[in-house]
C-alpha positions as CSV (number, residue, x, y, z in Angstrom):
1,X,5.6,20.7,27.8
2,X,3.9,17.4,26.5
3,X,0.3,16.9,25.2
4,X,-0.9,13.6,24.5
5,X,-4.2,13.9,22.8
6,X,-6.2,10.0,22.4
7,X,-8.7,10.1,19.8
8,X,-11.2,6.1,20.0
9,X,-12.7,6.2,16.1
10,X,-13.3,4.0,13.3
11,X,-11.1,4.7,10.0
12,X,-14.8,5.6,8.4
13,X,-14.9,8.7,11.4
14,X,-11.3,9.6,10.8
15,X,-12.0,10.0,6.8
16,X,-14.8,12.0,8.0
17,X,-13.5,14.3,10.1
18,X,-10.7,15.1,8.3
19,X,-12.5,15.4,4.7
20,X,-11.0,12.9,2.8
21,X,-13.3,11.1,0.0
22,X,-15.1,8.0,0.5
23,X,-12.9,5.5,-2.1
24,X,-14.3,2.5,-1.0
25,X,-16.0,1.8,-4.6
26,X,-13.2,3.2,-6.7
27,X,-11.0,0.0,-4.2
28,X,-13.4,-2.3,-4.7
29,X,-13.2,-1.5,-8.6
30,X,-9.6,-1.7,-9.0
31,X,-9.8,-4.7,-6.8
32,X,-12.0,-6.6,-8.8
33,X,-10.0,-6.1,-11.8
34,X,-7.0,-6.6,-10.4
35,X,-8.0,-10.1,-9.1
36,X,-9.5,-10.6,-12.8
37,X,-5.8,-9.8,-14.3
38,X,-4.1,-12.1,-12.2
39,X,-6.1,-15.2,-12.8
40,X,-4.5,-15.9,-16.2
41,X,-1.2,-15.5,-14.7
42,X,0.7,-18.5,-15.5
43,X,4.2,-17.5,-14.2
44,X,6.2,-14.9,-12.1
45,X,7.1,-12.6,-15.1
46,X,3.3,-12.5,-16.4
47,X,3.3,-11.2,-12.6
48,X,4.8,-8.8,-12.4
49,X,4.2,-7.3,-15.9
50,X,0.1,-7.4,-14.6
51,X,1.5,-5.5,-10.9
52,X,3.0,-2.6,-13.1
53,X,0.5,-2.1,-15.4
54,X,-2.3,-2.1,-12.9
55,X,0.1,-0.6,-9.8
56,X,-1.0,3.0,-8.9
57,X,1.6,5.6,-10.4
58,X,3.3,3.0,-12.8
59,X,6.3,1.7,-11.7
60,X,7.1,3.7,-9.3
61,X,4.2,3.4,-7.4
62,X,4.7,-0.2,-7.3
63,X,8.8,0.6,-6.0
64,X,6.6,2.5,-3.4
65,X,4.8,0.0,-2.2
66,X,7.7,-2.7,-2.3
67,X,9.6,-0.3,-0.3
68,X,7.1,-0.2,2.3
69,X,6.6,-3.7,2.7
70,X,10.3,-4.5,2.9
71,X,10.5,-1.5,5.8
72,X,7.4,-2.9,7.6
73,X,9.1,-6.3,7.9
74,X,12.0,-5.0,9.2
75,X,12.0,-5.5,13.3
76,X,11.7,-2.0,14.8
77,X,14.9,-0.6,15.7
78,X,16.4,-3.4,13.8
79,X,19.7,-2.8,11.5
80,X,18.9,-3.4,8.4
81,X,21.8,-4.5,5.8
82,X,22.6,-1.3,4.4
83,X,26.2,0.4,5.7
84,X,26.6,4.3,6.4
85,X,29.9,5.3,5.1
């Protein structure tokens, strides 16, 4: 048996419901500071030194999010060029 449940809400009604905090200041914080950061960067290296030290978790929260970007480019279903051996 199947059950396919459709639920029409906003993101805001969705963090409500299922009791998550309200970050919207804490983002709009670490936003505003990021964008801060970045407008002395004068080259790639200066960067990406800025992305770790202000990237959630460190490093590996910024090897998080590159991950996810690289995966959510991918075409779905698409091979990607990894091999299975």
């Amino acid at each position: 048996m199947k059950v396919n449940i459709e639920i029409d809400c906003t993101p805001e009604e969705a963090r409500q419901f299922m009791g998550l905090p309200d970050v919207d200041k804490a983002n709009a914080v670490y936003v505003e500071q990021f964008t801060k950061a970045m407008k002395g960067v004068s080259n790639l290296d200066q960067l990406q030194d800025y992305a770790r030290q202000m990237a959630p978790m460190g490093q590996m929260g910024l090897k998080l999010f590159q991950d996810f970007v690289q995966a959510s480019s991918r075409p779905a279903g698409g091979k990607t060029d990894k091999t299975d051996d």
